[in-house]
C-alpha positions in Angstrom: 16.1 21.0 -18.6 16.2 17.9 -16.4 14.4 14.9 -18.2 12.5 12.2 -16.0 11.3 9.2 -17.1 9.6 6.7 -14.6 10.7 3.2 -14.7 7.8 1.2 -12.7 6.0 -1.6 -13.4 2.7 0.1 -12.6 3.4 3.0 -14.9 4.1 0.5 -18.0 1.0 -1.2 -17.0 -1.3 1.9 -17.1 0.3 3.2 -19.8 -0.5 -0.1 -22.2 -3.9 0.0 -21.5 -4.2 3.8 -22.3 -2.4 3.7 -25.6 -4.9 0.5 -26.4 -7.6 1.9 -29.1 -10.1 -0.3 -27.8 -10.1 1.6 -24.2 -13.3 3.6 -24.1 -13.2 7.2 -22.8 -14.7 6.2 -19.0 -11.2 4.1 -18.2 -9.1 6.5 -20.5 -10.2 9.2 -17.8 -9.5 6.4 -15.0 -6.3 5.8 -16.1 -5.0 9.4 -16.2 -6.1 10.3 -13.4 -4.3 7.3 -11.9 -1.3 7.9 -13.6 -1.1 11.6 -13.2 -1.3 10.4 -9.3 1.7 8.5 -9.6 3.5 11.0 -12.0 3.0 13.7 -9.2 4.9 11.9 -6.6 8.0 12.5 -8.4 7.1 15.8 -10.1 6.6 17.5 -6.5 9.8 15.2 -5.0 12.0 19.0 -4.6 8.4 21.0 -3.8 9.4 23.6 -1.5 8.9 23.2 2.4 9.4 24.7 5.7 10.1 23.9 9.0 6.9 23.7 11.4 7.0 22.8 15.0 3.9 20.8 16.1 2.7 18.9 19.2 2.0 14.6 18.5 -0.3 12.7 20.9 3.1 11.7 22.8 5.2 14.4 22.8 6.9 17.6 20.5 8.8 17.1 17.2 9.1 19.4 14.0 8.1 18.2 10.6 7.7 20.3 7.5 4.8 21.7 5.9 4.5 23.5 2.3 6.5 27.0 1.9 4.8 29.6 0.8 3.9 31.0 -1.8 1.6 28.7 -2.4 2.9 26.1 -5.4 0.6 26.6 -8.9 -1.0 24.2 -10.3 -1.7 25.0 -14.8 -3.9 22.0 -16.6 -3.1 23.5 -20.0 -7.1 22.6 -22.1 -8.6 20.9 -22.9 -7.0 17.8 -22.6 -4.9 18.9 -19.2 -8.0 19.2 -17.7 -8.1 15.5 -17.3 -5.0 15.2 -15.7 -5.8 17.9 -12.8 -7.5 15.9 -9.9 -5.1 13.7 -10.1 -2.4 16.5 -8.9 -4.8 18.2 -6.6 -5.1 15.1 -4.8 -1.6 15.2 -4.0 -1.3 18.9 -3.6 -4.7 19.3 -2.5 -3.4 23.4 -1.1 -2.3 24.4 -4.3 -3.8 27.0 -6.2 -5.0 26.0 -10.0 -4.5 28.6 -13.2 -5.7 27.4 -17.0 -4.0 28.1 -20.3 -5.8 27.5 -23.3 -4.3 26.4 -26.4 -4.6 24.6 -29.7 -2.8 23.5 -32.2 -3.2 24.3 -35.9 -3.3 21.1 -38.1 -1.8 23.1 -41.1 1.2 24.8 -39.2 1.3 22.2 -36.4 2.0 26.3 -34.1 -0.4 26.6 -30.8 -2.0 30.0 -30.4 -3.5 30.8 -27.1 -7.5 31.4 -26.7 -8.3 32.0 -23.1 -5.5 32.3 -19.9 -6.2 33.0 -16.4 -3.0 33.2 -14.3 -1.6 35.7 -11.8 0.2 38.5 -13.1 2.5 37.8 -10.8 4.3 35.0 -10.3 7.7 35.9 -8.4 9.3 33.0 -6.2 6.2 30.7 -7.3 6.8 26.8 -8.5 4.5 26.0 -11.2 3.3 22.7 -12.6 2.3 22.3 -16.0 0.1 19.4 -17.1 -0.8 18.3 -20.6 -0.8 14.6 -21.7 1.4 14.8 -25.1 4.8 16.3 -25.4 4.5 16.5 -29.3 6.2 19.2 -31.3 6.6 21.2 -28.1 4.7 24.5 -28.6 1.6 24.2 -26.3 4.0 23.5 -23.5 6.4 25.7 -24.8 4.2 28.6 -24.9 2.8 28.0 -21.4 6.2 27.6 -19.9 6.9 31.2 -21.6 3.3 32.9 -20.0 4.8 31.4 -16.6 8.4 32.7 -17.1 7.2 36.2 -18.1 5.6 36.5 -15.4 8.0 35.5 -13.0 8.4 31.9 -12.0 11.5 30.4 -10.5 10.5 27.1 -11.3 8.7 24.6 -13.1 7.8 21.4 -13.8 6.0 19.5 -16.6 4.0 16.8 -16.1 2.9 14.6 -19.8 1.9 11.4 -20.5 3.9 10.6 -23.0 7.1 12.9 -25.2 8.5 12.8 -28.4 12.4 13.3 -28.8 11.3 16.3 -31.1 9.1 17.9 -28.1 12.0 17.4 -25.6 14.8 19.1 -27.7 12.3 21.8 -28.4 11.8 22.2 -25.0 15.2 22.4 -24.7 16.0 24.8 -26.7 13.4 27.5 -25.3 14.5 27.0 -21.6 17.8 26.4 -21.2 18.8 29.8 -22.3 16.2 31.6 -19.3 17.8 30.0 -16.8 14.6 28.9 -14.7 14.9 25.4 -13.5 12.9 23.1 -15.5 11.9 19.7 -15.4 10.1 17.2 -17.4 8.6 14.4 -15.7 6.9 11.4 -18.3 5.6 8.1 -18.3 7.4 7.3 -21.5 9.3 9.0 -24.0 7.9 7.3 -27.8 9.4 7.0 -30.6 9.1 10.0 -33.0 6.6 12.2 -34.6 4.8 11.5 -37.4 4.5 13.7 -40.6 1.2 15.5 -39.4 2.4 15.9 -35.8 1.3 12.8 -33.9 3.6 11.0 -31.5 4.2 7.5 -32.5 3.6 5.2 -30.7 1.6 7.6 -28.5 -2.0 7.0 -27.9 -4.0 9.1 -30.5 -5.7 12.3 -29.7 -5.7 12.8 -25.7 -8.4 15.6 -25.6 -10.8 13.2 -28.1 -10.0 10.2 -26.0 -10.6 12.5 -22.7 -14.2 13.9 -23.7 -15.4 12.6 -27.1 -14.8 14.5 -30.4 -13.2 18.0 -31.0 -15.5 20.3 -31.5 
């Protein structure tokens, strides 16, 4: 699993004022969605394209538009719901599936409630979002879901990771053999003993919409 941590100046700057406790939920929601923007630039930098021949004011030329099949978009909720128009806005064509998932705060293990994805997903590049890359199982068990069902590629999109996430996401892909990459804003410090990454930024979903229900 290739690991990609952006290194710009507006990315650190976002980022601070996310993590800041004293942000209130409208800018939290701004600054994902702006982030996610800028996050998708390099997540979709190997999307898959074709040639297309086409006809400017001045004269013929061939550019490149999006292969198909079309490239699938899966906000994994609740919290990755947040981060979704800012990758439609890049890949405004691409189609949009949902995982759902939570965590439970004994076990710290994800079990899936609701999932609506094709049941077939041969030759299809999938991108995952969900803001934290904590112990690695959400993601983890989406990634699986999309394997299964036969994706040849996928990317992950989070806010933030914790070394314990990455080399658990490590350890489930490598040994599939379906390219996978992990694109982040930052990668924190470590996990605390209930789960949390530290630094990190608290509870995305709460911070997102208000209070779990």
């Amino acid at each position: 699993m290739d690991v990609i941590a952006l290194d710009h100046p507006l990315v650190s700057h976002k980022l601070t004022v996310l993590r800041d406790k004293r942000t209130d939920s409208p800018t939290f929601r701004r600054l994902v969605d702006q982030l996610v923007t800028l996050l998708a630039y390099e997540a979709t930098r190997k999307i898959r394209v074709e040639p297309v021949d086409i006809e400017t004011p001045v004269g013929p030329t061939t550019g490149v538009r999006l292969a198909a099949p079309k490239p699938l978009v899966v906000p994994i909720l609740r919290a990755g719901l947040g981060m979704l128009d800012g990758m439609t806005r890049i890949v405004p064509t691409a189609e949009v599936g949902f995982v759902g998932m939570v965590r439970d705060e004994k076990t710290l293990q994800p079990f899936t409630y609701a999932e609506r994805l094709p049941r077939d997903l041969s030759g299809r590049q999938c991108f995952v979002l969900d803001p934290m890359l904590a112990t690695g199982g959400s993601l983890g068990g989406t990634v699986q879901f999309l394997v299964d069902r036969g994706a040849t590629d996928i990317v992950c999109i989070c806010l933030l990771a914790a070394p314990e996430g990455i080399e658990h996401m490590r350890s489930l892909v490598d040994p599939v053999g379906v390219p996978t990459t992990l694109v982040v804003a930052a990668i924190d410090e470590k996990l605390n003993d209930v789960g949390y990454i530290v630094p990190g930024l608290g509870d995305a979903g709460d911070r997102l919409y208000g209070l779990a229900e």
